[in-house]
TISEDREN-106532 format. One record per residue: x negated, y, z of N, C-alpha, C in turn; residue in three letters. Coordinates in steps of 0.001 Angstrom, whole numbers, padded with zeros to 6 digits, always signed. Example, Ala and Ser with C-alpha at 12.3 -4.5 7.8 and 13.67 -1.06 7.14 Angstrom:
BEGIN
-013190-005690+007800-012300-004500+007800-013200-003300+007800Ala
-012850-002250+007080-013670-001060+007140-012900+000030+007870Ser
end
This chain:
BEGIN
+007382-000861+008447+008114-001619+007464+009571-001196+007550Unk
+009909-000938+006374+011544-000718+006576+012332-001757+005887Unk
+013209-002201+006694+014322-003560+006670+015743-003278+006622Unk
+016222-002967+005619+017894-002401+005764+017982-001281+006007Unk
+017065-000546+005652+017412+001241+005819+016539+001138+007011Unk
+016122+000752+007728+015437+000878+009565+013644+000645+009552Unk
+013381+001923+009393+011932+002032+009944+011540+001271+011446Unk
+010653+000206+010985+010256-000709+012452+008815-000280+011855Unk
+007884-000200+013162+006420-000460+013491+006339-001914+013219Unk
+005330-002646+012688+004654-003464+013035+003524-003866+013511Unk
+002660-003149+013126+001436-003255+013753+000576-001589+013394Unk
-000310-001361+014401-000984-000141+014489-002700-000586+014317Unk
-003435+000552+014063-004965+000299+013773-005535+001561+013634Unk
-006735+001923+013875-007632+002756+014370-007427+004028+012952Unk
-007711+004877+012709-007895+006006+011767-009520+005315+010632Unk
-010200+004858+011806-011491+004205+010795-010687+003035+009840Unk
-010510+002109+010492-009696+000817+009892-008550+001091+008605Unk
-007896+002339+008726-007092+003101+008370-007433+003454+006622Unk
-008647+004201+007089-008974+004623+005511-009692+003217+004988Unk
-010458+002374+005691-010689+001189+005023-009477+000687+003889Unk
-008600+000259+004857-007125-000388+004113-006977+000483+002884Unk
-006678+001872+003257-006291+002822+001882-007165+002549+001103Unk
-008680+002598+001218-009954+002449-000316-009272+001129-000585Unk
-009482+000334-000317-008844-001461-000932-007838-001051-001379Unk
-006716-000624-001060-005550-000217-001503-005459+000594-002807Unk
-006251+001558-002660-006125+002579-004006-007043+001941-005168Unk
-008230+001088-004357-009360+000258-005809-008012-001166-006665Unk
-007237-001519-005974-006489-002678-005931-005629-002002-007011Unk
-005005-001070-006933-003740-000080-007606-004191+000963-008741Unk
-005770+000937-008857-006596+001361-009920-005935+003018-009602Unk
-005903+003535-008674-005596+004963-008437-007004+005970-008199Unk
-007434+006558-009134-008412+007136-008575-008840+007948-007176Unk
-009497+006982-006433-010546+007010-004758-010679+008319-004553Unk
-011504+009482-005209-011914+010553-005135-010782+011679-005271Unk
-009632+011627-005196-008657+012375-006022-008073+012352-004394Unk
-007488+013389-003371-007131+013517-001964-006381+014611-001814Unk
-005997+015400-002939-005479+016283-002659-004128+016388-003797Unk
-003626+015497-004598-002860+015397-005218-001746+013873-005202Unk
-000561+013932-005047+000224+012726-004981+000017+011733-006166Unk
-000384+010432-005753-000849+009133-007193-000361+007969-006832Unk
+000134+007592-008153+001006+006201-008382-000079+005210-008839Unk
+000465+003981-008214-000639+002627-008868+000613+001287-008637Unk
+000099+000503-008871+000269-000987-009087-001039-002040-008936Unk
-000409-003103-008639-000794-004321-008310-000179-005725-008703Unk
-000541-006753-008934+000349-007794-008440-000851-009311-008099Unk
-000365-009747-007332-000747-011073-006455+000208-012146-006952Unk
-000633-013379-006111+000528-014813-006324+000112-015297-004694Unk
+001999-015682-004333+001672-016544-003226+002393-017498-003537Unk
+002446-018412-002646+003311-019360-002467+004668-019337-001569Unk
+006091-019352-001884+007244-019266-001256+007652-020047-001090Unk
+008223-020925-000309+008805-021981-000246+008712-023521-000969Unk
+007225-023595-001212+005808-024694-001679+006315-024139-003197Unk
+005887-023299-003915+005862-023132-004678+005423-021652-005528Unk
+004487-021348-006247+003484-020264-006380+004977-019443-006931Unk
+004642-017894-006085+005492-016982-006922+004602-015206-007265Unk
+004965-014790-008197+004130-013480-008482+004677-012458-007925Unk
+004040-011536-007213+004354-010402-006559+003753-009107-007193Unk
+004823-007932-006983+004117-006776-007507+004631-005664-007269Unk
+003398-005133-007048+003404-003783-006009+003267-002709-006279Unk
+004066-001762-006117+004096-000488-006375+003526+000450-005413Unk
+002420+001146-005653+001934+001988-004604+001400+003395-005075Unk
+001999+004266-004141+002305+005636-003941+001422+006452-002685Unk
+000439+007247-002810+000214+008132-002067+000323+009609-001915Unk
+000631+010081-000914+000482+011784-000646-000406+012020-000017Unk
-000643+013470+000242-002170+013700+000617-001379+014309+002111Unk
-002388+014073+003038-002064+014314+004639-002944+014986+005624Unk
-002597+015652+006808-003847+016586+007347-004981+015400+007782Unk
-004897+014047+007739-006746+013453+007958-006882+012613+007194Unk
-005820+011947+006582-005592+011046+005046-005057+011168+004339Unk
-004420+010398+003170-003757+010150+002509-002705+009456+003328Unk
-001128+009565+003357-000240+008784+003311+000071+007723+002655Unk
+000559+006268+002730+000277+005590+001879+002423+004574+001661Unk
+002590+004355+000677+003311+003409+000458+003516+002440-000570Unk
+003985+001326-000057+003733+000232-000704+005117-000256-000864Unk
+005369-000627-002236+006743-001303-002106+006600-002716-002916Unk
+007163-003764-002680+006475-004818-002917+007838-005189-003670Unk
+007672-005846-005132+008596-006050-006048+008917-008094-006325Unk
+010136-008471-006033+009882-009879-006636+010490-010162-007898Unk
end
């Protein structure tokens, strides 16, 4: 996650677990699954609740192709 310009880790997970997240990720962002060798843009948006009160979120997501996956980023819009 980056916070003010500063790449922090937050949490780590297996290479299996890995491409799980990305398929949800790319079916979620309507980016075509089968496509691994070319850079693809998608979108999303969700509703949570912020401070007791529902707000809409929306996500911009970007992949590149990598020597055992896809690279993945997510930028989350309010």
């Amino acid at each position: 996650m980056r916070l003010d310009g500063v790449l922090h880790d937050i949490l780590t997970f297996s290479l299996k677990d890995y491409l799980q997240y990305l398929s949800k990720l790319k079916f979620m962002s309507g980016i075509k699954m089968n496509v691994t060798d070319l850079p693809q843009d998608g979108r999303f948006s969700f509703v949570t609740r912020v401070h007791g009160h529902d707000e809409s979120i929306d996500a911009r997501v970007n992949t590149l192709p990598g020597l055992y996956a896809d690279s993945i980023a997510v930028r989350y819009l309010q």
